[in-house]
TORKOL-4160 file (C-alpha; in steps of 0.2 Angstrom, whole numbers, padded with zeros to 4 digits, m for minus):
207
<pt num="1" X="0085" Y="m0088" Z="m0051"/>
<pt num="2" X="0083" Y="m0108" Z="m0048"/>
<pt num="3" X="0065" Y="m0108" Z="m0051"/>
<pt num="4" X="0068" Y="m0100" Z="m0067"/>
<pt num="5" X="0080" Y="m0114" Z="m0074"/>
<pt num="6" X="0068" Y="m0126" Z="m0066"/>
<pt num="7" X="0064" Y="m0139" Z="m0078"/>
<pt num="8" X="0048" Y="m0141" Z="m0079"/>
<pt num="9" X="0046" Y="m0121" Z="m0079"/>
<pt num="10" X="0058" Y="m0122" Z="m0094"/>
<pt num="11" X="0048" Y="m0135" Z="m0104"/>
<pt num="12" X="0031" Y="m0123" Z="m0099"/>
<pt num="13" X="0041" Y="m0107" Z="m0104"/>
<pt num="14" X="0050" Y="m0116" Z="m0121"/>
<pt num="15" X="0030" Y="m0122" Z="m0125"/>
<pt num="16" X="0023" Y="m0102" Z="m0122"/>
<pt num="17" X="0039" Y="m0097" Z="m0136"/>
<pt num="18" X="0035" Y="m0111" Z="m0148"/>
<pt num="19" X="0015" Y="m0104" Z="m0148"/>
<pt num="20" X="0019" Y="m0086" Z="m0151"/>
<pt num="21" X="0031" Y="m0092" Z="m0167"/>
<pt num="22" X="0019" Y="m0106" Z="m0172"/>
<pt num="23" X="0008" Y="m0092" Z="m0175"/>
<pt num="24" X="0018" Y="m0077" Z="m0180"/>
<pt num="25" X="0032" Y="m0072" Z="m0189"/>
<pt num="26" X="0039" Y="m0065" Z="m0172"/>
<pt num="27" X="0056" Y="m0073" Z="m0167"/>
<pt num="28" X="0057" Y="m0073" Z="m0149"/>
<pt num="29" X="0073" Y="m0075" Z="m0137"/>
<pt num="30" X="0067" Y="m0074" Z="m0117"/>
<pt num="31" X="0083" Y="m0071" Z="m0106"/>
<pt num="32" X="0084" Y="m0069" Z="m0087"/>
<pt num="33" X="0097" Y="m0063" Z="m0078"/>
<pt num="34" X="0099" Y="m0061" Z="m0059"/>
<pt num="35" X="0105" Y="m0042" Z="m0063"/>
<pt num="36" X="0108" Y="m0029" Z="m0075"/>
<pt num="37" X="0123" Y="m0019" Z="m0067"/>
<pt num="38" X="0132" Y="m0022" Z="m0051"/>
<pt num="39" X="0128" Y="m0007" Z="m0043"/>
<pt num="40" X="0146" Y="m0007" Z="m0033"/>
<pt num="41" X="0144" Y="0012" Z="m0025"/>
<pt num="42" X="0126" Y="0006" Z="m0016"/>
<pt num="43" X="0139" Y="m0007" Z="m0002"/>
<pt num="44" X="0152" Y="0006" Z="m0003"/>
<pt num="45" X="0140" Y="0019" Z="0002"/>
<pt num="46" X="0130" Y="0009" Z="0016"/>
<pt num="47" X="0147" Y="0004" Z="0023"/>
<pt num="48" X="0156" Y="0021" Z="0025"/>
<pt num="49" X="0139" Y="0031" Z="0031"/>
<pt num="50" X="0137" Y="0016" Z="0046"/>
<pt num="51" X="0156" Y="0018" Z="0051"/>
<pt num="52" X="0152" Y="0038" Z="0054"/>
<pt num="53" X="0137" Y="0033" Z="0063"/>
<pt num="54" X="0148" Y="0022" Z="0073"/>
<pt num="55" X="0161" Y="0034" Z="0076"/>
<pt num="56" X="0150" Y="0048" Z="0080"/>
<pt num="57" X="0142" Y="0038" Z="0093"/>
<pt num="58" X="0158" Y="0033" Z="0101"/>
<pt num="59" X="0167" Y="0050" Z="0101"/>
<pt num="60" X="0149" Y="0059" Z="0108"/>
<pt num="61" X="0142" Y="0051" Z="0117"/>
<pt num="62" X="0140" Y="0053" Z="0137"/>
<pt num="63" X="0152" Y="0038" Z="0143"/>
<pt num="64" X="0169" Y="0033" Z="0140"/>
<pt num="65" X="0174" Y="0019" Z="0127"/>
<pt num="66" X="0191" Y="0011" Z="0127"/>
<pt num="67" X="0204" Y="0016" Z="0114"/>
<pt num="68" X="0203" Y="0000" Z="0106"/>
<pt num="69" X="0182" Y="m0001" Z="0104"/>
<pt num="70" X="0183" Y="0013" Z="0095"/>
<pt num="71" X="0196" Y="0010" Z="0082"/>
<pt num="72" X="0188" Y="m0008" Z="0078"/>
<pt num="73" X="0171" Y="m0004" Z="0082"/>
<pt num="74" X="0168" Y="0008" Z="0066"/>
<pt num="75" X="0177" Y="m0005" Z="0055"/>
<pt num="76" X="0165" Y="m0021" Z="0060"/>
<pt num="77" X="0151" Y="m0009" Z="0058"/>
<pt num="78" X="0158" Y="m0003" Z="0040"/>
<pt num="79" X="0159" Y="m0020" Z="0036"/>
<pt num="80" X="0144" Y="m0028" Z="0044"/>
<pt num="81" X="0133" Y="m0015" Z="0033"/>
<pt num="82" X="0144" Y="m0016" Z="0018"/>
<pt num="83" X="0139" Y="m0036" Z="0018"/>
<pt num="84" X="0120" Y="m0030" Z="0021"/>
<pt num="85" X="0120" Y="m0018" Z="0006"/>
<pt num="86" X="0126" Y="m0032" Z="m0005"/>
<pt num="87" X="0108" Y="m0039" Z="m0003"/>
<pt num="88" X="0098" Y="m0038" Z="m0018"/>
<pt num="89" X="0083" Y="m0030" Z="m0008"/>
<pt num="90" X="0093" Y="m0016" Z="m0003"/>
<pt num="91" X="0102" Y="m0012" Z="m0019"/>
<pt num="92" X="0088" Y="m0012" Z="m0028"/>
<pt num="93" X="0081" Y="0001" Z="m0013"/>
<pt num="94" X="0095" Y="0009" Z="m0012"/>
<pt num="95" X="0094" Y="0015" Z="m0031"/>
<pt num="96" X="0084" Y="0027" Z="m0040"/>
<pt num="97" X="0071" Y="0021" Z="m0052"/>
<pt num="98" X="0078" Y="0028" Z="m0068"/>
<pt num="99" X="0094" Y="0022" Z="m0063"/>
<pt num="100" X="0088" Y="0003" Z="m0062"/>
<pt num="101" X="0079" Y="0008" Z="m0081"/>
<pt num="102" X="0093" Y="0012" Z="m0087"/>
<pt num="103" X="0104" Y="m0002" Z="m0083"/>
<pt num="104" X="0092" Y="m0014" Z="m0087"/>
<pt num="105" X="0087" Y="m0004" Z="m0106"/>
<pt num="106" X="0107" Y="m0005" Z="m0108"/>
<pt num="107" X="0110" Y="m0022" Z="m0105"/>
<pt num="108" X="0094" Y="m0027" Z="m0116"/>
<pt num="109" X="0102" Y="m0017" Z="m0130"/>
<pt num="110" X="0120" Y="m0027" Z="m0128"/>
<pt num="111" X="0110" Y="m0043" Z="m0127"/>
<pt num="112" X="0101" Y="m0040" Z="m0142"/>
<pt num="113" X="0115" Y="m0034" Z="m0153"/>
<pt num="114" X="0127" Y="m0048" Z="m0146"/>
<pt num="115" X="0114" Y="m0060" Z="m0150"/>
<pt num="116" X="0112" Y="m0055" Z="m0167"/>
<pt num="117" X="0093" Y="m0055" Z="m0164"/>
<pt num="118" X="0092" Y="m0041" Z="m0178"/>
<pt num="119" X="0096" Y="m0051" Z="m0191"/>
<pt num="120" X="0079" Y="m0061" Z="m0192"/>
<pt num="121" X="0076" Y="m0061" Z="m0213"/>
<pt num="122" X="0061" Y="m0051" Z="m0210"/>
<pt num="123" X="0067" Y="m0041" Z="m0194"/>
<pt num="124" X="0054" Y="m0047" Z="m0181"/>
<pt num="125" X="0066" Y="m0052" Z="m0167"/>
<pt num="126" X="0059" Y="m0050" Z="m0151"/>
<pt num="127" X="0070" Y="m0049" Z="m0135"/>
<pt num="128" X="0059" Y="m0051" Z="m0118"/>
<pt num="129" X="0072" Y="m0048" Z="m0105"/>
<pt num="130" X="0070" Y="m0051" Z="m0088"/>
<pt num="131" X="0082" Y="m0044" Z="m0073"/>
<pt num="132" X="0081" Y="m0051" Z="m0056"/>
<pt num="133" X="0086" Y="m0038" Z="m0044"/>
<pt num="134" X="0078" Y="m0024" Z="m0053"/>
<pt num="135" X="0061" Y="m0035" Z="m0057"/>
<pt num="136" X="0058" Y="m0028" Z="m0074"/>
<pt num="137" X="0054" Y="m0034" Z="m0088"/>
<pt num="138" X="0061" Y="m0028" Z="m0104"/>
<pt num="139" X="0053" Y="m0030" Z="m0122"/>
<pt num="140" X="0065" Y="m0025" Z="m0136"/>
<pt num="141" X="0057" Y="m0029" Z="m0156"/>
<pt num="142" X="0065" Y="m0028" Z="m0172"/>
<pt num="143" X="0061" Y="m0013" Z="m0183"/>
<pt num="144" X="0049" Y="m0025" Z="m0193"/>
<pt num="145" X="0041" Y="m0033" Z="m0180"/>
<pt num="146" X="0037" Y="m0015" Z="m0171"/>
<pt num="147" X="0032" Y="m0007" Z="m0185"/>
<pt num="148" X="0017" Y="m0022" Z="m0188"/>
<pt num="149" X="0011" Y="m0019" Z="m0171"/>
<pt num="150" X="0000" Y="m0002" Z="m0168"/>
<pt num="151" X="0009" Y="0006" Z="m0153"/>
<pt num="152" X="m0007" Y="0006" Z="m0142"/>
<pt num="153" X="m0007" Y="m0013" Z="m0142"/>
<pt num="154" X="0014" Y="m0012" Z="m0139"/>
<pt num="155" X="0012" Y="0000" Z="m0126"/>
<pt num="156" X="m0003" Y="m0013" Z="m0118"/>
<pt num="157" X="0009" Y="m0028" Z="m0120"/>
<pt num="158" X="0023" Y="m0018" Z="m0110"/>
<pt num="159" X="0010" Y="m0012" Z="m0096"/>
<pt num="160" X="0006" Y="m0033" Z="m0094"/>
<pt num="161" X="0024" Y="m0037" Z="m0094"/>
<pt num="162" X="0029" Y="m0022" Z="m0080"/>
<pt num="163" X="0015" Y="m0031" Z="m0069"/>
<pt num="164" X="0024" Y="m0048" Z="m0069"/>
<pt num="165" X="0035" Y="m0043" Z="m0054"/>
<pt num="166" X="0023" Y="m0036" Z="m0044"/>
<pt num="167" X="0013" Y="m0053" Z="m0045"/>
<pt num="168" X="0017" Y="m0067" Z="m0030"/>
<pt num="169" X="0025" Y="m0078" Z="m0044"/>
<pt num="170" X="0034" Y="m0068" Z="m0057"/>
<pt num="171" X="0040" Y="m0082" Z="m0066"/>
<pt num="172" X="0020" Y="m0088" Z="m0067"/>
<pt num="173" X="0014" Y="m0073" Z="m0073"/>
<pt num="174" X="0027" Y="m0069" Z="m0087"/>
<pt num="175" X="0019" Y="m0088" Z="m0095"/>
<pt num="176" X="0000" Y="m0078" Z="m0096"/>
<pt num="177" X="0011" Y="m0059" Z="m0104"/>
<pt num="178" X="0019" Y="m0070" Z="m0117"/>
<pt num="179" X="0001" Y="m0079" Z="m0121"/>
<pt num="180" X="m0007" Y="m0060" Z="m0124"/>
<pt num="181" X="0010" Y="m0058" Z="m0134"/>
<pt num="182" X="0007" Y="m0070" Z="m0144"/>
<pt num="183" X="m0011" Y="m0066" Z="m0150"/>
<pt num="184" X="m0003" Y="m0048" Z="m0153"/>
<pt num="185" X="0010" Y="m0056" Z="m0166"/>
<pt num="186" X="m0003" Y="m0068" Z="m0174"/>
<pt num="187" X="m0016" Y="m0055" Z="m0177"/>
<pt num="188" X="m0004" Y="m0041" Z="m0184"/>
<pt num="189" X="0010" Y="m0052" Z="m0189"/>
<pt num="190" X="0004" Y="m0070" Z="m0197"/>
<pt num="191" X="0013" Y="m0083" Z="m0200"/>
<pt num="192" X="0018" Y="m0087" Z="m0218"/>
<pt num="193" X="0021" Y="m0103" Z="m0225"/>
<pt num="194" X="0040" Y="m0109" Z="m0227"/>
<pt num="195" X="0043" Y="m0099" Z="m0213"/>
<pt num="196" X="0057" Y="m0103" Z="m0201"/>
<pt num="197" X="0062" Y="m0103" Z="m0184"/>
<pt num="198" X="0080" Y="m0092" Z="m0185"/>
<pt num="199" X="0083" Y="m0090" Z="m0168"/>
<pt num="200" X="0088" Y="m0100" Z="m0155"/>
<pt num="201" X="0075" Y="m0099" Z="m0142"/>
<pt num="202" X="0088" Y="m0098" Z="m0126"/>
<pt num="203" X="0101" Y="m0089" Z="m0127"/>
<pt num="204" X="0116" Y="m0089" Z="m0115"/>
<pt num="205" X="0126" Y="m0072" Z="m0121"/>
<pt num="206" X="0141" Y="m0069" Z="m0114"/>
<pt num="207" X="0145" Y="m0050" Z="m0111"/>
């Protein structure tokens, strides 16, 4: 998360925003967040399958263990792998696809209503959400802002942004998705004159 806050990727990512809005009528909001749900059951789960692994072991196999191994023996392993599945790379393993999707649609939604980024004067908010443990990319616009754009050029926009996480440097390759986005908006969506800038362009969204 630390080289997302850095400050000269802030200044780079601010400039990319201010080019899409220079250009467009498009009133963007880019938020990161290490993850979208907790995902509490994934530990939990990891924990409890290790102790019976453990206990199994000690109960069947071909040699005797003292009494006292194997009562402590299934809790240490319970909570060694418990503090394993707390990793992000195992969560995010450890959980169906649709079900990191989900929780990372969900959030962008709460975001976007808490916000208030549907209350752009001409409905062309656009949310791009980022979530950490699950490395997706979320783009969420406005009803005026998606109705501008053809589908075929949206659907193109999300296929670049779905790429940023598989790239070395996500945080890199998000600046090149938001430059495509914003030739999108300018082409489709022009700028007008008078026009404002309605939004703040960070926003810290308490949920």
């Amino acid at each position: 998360m630390k080289r997302y806050l850095a400050a000269d990727y802030q200044a780079r990512l601010w400039e990319a925003i201010k080019h899409i809005e220079r250009g467009s009528q498009a009133e963007v909001v880019v938020v990161f967040r290490a993850r979208s749900a907790e995902y509490g059951s994934v530990p939990l789960v990891w924990g409890l399958a290790a102790a019976w692994l453990c206990f199994t072991l000690l109960m069947y196999a071909p040699v005797e263990f003292e009494n006292w191994l194997i009562y402590y023996a299934p809790l240490l392993t319970f909570a060694f792998a418990y503090a394993v599945a707390t990793l992000p790379i195992i969560k995010r393993f450890s959980v169906r696809r649709a079900r990191l999707d989900k929780a990372v649609e969900i959030l962008a939604r709460a975001i976007f209503q808490k916000a208030g980024i549907q209350h752009t004067s001409g409905k062309t908010g656009l949310l791009v959400y980022c979530s950490l443990l699950e490395r997706r990319v979320f783009l969420l616009a406005d009803r005026g802002l998606e109705q501008a754009i053809p589908q075929p050029v949206w659907r193109t926009l999300q296929a670049e942004f779905d790429a940023v996480f598989a790239a070395g440097r996500p945080e890199q390759a998000l600046l090149p998705a938001l430059a495509n986005t914003a030739d999108a908006c300018a082409r489709y969506l022009p700028v007008r004159t008078g026009d404002l800038n309605e939004l703040p362009d960070r926003l810290d969204v308490d949920l």
